[in-house]
C-alpha positions as CSV (number, residue, x, y, z in Angstrom):
1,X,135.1,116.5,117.1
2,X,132.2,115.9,118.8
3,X,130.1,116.2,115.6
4,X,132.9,113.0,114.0
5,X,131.7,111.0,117.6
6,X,128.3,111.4,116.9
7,X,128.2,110.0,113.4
8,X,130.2,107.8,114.6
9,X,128.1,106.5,117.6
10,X,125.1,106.1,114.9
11,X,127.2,104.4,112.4
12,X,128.0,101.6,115.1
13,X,124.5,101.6,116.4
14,X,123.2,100.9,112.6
15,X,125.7,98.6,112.1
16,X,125.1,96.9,115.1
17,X,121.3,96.0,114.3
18,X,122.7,93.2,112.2
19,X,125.7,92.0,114.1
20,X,123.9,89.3,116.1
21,X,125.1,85.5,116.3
22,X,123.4,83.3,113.5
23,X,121.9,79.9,113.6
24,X,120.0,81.6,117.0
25,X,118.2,79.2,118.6
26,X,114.4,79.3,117.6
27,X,111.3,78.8,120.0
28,X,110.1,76.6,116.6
29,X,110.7,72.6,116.6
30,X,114.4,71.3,115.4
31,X,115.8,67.7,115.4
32,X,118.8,69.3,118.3
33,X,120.8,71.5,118.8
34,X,123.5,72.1,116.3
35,X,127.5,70.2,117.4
36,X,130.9,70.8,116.7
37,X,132.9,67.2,115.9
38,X,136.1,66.3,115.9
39,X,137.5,63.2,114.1
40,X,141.5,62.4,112.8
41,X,140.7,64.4,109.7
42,X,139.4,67.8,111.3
43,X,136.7,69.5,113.0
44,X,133.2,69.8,111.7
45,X,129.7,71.6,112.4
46,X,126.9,69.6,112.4
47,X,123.7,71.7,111.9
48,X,119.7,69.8,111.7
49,X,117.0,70.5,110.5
50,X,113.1,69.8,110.0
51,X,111.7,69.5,107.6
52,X,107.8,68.8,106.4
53,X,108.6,65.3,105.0
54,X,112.5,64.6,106.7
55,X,115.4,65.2,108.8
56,X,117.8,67.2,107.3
57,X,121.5,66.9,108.7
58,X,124.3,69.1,107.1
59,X,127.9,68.8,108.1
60,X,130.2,71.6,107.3
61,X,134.0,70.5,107.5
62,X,135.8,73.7,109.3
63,X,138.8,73.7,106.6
64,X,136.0,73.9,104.1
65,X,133.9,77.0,104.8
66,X,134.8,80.5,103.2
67,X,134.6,82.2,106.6
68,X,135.5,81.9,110.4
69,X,132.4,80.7,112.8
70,X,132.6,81.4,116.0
71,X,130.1,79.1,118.4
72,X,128.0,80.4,121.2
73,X,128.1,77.8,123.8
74,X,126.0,77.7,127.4
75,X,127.5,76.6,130.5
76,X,126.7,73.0,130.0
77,X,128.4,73.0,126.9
78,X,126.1,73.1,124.4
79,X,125.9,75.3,121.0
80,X,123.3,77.6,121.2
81,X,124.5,80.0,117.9
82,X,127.5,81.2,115.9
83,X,129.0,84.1,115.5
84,X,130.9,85.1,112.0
85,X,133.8,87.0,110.8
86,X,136.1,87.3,108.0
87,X,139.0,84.8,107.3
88,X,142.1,87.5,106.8
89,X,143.7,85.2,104.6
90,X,140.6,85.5,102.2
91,X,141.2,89.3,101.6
92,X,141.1,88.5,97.4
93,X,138.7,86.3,97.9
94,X,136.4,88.7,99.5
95,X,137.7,91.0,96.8
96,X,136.1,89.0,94.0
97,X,132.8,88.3,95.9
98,X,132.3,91.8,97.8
99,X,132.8,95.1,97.6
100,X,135.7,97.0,98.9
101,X,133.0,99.8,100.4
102,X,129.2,99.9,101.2
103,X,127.6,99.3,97.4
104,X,126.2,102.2,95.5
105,X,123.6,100.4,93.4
106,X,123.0,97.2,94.7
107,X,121.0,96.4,97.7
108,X,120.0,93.6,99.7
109,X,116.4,93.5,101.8
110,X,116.3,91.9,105.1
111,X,113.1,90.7,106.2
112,X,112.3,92.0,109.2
113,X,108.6,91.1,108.5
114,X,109.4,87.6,108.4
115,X,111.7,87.3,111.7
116,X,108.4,89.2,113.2
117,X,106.2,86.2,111.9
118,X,108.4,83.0,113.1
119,X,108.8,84.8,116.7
120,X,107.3,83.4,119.8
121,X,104.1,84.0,119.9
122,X,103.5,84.9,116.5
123,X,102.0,83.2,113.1
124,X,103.6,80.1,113.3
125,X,102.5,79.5,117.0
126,X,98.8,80.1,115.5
127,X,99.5,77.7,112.5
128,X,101.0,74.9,114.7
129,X,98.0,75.5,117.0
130,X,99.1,77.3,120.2
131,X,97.5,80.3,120.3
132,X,94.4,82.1,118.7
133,X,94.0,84.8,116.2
134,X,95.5,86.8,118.3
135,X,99.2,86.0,117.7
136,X,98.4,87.0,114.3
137,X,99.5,90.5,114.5
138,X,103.3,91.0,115.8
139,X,105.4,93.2,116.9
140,X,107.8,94.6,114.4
141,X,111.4,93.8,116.2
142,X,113.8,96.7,116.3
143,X,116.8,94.4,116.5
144,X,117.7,91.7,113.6
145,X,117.9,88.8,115.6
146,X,116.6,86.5,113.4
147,X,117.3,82.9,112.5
148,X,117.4,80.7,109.9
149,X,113.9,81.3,109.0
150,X,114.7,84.9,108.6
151,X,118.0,84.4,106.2
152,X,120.2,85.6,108.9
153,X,123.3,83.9,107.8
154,X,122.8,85.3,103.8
155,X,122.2,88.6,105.9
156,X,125.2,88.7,107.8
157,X,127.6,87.1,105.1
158,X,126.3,90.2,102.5
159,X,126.8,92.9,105.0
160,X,130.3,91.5,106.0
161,X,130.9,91.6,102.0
162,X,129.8,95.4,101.8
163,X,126.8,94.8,100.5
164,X,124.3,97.5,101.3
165,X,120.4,96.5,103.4
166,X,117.6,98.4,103.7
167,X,114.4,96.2,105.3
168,X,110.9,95.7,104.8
169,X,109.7,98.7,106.4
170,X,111.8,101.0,104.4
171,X,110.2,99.7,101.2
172,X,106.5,99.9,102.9
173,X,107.1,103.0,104.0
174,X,108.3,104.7,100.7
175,X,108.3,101.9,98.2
176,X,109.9,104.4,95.7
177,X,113.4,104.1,97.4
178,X,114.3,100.5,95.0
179,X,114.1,103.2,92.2
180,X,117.6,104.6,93.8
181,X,119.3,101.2,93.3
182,X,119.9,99.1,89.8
183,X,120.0,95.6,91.4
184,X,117.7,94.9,94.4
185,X,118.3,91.2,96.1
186,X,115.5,89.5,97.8
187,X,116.1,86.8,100.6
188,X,113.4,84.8,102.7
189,X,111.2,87.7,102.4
190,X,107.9,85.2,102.6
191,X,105.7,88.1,104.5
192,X,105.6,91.5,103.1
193,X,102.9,94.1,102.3
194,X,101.0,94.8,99.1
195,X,103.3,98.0,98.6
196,X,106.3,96.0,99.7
197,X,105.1,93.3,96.7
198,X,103.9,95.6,94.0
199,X,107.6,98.0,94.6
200,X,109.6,94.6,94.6
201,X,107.7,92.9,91.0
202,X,107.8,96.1,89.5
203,X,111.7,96.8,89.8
204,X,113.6,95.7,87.0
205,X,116.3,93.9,88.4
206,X,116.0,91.8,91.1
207,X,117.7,89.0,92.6
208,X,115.5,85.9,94.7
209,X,118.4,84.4,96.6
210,X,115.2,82.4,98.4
211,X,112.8,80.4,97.3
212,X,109.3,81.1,99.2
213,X,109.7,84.7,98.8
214,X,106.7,86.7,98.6
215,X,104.3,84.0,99.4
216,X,102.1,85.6,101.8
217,X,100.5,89.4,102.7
218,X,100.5,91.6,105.7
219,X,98.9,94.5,107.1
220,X,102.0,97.0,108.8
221,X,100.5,99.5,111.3
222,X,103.3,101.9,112.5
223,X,101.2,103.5,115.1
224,X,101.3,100.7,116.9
225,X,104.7,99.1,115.3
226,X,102.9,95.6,114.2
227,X,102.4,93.7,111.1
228,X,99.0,91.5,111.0
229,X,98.7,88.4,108.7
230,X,96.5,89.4,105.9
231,X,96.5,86.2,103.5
232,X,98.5,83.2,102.3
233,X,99.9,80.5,104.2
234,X,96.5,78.8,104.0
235,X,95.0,81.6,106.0
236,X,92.0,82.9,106.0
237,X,91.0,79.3,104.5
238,X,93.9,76.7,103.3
239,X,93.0,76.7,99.4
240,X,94.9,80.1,99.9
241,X,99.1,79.1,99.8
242,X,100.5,82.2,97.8
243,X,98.6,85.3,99.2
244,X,99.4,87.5,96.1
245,X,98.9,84.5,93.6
246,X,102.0,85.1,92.2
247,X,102.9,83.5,88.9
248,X,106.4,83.1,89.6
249,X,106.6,81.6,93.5
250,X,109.3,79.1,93.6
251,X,108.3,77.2,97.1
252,X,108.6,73.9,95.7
253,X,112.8,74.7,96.3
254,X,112.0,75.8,100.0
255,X,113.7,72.5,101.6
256,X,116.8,72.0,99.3
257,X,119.5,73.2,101.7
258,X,122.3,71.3,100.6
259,X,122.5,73.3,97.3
260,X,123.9,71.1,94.9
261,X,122.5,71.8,92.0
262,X,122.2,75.2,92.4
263,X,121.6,77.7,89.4
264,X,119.9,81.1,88.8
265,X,116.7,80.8,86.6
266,X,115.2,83.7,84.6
267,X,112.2,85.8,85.3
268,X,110.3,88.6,83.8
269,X,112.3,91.0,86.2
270,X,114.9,89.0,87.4
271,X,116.6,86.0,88.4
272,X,116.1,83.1,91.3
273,X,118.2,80.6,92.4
274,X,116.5,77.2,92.8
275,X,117.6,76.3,96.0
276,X,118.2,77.9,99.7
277,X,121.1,79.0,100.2
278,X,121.7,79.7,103.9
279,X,124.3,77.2,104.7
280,X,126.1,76.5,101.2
281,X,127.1,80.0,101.1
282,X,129.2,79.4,104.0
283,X,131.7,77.5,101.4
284,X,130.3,78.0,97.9
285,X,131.8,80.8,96.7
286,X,130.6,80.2,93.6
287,X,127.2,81.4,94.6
288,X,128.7,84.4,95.8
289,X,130.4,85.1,92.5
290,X,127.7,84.5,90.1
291,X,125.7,86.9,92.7
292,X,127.7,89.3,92.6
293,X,127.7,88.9,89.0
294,X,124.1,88.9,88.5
295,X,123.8,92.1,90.4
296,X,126.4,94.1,88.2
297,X,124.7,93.1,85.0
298,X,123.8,96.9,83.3
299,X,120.7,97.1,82.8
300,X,118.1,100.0,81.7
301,X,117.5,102.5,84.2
302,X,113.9,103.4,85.2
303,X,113.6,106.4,83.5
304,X,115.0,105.2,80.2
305,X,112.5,102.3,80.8
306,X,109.7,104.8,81.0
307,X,111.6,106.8,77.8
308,X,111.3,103.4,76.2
309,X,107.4,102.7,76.8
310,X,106.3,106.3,75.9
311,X,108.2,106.2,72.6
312,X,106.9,102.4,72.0
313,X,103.4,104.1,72.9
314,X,103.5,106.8,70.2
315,X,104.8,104.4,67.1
316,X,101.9,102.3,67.9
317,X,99.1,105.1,68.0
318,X,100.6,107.1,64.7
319,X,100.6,103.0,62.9
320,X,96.9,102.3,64.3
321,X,96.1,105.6,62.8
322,X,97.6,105.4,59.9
323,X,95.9,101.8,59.6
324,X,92.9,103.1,60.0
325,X,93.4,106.3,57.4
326,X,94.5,103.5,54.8
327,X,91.1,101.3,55.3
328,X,89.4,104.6,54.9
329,X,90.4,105.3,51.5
330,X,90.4,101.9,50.6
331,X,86.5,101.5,51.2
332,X,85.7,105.0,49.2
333,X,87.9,103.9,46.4
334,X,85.3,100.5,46.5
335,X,81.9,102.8,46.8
């Protein structure tokens, strides 16, 4: 019995790590605070946004959205954050988009460096001016709190659909463990390490549900529980954006939120969707589907891969050598 508590007891305190209200409110620059509005034909979130060249305002109609959100609201009567939870008259629904128990094969990657990065304090406080180099290395948080910035909503929705997380610093730390899964889905993962990079580009099968992923390096030092900004984001000069130079960065779709031409491209190891997705997948299911989808597609398992090159590698040697035994006889048959 008390061995059942104890599993249980970590089970809720694992859990717990991503149960945390999203749209939190960010130390970073927004139009104002997100609203709830009323009018004769229902009640409606009104969520803003900044972005680089406009104001962004998105209004979600209640009777619209694919699952219950539950505002946070201060004293004064203002809305701080949102809570989620599943609509129980969306059981098939859910059926079709998630998985009835934690998923085997498929994973999702929360990125923990990233929420690290847009804290207080931290890289964007040094890009915007506010502080000096020093707020380039941050602490790595132990609690997924994150924002926006940080995919929280895409985060929450996939772990309320059974999807299964691991984070950045499971793949620094051993990038071997994507090798256990078949699918691997990236969100706003914009910081991680060269491990992190070279384990995520070299899976077969992954899934960008965010543009801007993987556009910029960091350090991790575990001693100390930090990541430090290493390059990209126009740092250490601003000719450096992508920090990896990676040929298949999609930023240029960073600042479509609305979504609505949404589709899943193809890439050498993968797919990305063209837009960001941390609103419409509050009410498009669709995006759900064709995820879910995407992530059961078979596809060749690392060791057949590996089967595949070696036997690829040997056909070409014995045909080179037999090329070359052929040219051979054909220049003493000349002589």
């Amino acid at each position: 019995m008390k061995i059942l508590l104890s599993v249980f007891v970590m089970l809720v305190l694992l859990l717990s790590n991503l149960y945390y209200p999203i749209f939190a409110e960010s130390h970073l620059d927004v139009e104002k605070k997100p609203e709830i509005v009323y009018n004769q034909t229902g009640k409606y979130y009104k969520i803003y946004h900044k972005t680089p060249s406009e104001n962004i305002t998105l209004v979600l109609p209640e009777s619209m959205l694919i699952f219950n959100l539950i505002p946070v609201i201060t004293g004064n009567g203002t809305v701080v954050s949102f809570d989620m939870s599943l609509k129980p008259e969306l059981k098939d629904l859910y059926n079709q988009i998630g998985f009835s128990a934690k998923s085997d094969n498929v994973v999702f990657v929360y990125p923990v460096f990233t929420q690290a990065a847009y804290g207080k304090n931290g890289f964007y406080d040094y890009y915007n001016k506010k502080c000096g180099q020093s707020c380039l290395t941050v602490p790595i948080p132990s609690n997924f709190s994150g924002t926006y910035s940080s995919s929280i909503v895409s985060s929450y929705v996939l772990n309320m659909l059974n999807y299964s997380f691991i984070t950045d610093v499971d793949i620094d730390k051993n990038p071997k463990i994507l090798q256990k899964y078949a699918t691997v889905i990236i969100l706003h993962n914009e910081y991680v390490t060269r491990g992190e990079f070279n384990a995520i580009t070299n899976h077969p099968h992954v899934i960008y549900l965010y543009p801007n992923a993987l556009f910029a390096e960091v350090s991790s030092n575990y001693t100390d529980d930090t990541i430090t900004l290493v390059k990209g984001h126009g740092y250490p000069n601003e000719t450096i954006q992508n920090g990896f130079n990676w040929k298949n960065d999609n930023t240029k779709f960073e600042y479509d939120l609305k979504c609505t031409n949404w589709n899943f491209t193809s890439i050498d190891n993968g797919k990305m969707l063209n837009c960001y997705p941390d609103y419409a997948i509050l009410y498009d299911e669709n995006i759900l589907k064709d995820l879910k989808e995407q992530s059961l597609q078979p596809i060749p398992e690392f060791g057949n891969i590996a089967e595949v090159i070696m036997i690829v590698g040997i056909i070409t040697v014995l045909f080179l050598n037999k090329f070359k035994m052929s040219s051979y006889k054909l220049d003493v048959e000349h002589i």
